[in-house]
N, C-alpha and C positions, 0 to 999 in steps of 0.2 A: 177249318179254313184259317191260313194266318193271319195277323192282321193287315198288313200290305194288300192283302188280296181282297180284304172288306173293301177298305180303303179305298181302292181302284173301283170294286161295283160302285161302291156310292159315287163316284167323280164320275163315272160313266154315264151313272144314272140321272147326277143332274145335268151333264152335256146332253143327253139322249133327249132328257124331256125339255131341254130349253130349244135342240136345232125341230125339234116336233113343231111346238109352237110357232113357230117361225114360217117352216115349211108346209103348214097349212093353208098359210095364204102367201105363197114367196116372192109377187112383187110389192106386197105390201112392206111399208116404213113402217115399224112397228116404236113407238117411245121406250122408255123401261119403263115407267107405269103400268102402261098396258102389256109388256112381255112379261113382266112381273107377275103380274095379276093371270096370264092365263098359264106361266108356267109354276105358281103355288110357292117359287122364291119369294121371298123375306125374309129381312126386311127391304125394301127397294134397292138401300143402298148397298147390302151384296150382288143386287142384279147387277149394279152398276159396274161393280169391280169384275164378276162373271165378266160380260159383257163385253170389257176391256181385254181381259181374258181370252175370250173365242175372237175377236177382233185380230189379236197379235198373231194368233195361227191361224188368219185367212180364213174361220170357218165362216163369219160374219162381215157384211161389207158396214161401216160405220159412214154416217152425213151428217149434216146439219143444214136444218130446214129452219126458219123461224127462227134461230137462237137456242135451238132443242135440237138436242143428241137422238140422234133415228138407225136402227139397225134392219136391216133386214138379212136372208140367209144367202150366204155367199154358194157359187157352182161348187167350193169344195165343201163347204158343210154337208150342200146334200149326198155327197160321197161319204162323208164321212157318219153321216145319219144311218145312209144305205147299209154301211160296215157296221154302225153299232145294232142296228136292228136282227141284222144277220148274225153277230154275233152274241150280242145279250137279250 
């Protein structure tokens, strides 16, 4: 396998397991403590950047509740979950 192609399973693999977490419970606001904490990302502050991340391609809808950043999973995440489950 080349390396681009690792590359890609592992970025799949943490999209895959972060839009999981999410889509377990999907009208739930989830913190990044706690999406952290059930997708096994650390240190927090990589969720954070992730987070930003799936936010800017529509996978994740971002709020603020409290003064705290809240994600939960957006209608195209779970498309995009449905595709990587199907595919990887």
């Amino acid at each position: 396998m080349a390396s681009g192609a690792r590359a890609e399973v592992g970025y799949n693999t943490a999209k895959r397991r972060a839009l999981e977490a999410l889509a377990r419970e999907p009208m739930k606001w989830w913190t990044v403590s706690q999406w952290a904490r059930a997708t096994g990302i650390l240190p927090k502050r990589r969720m954070y950047t992730y987070a930003i991340r799936l936010a800017r391609y529509d996978l994740v809808t971002r709020a603020v509740f409290d003064g705290r950043l809240v994600y939960r999973i957006a209608p195209e995440g779970l498309k995009r979950l449905a595709w990587l489950q199907r595919v990887w």
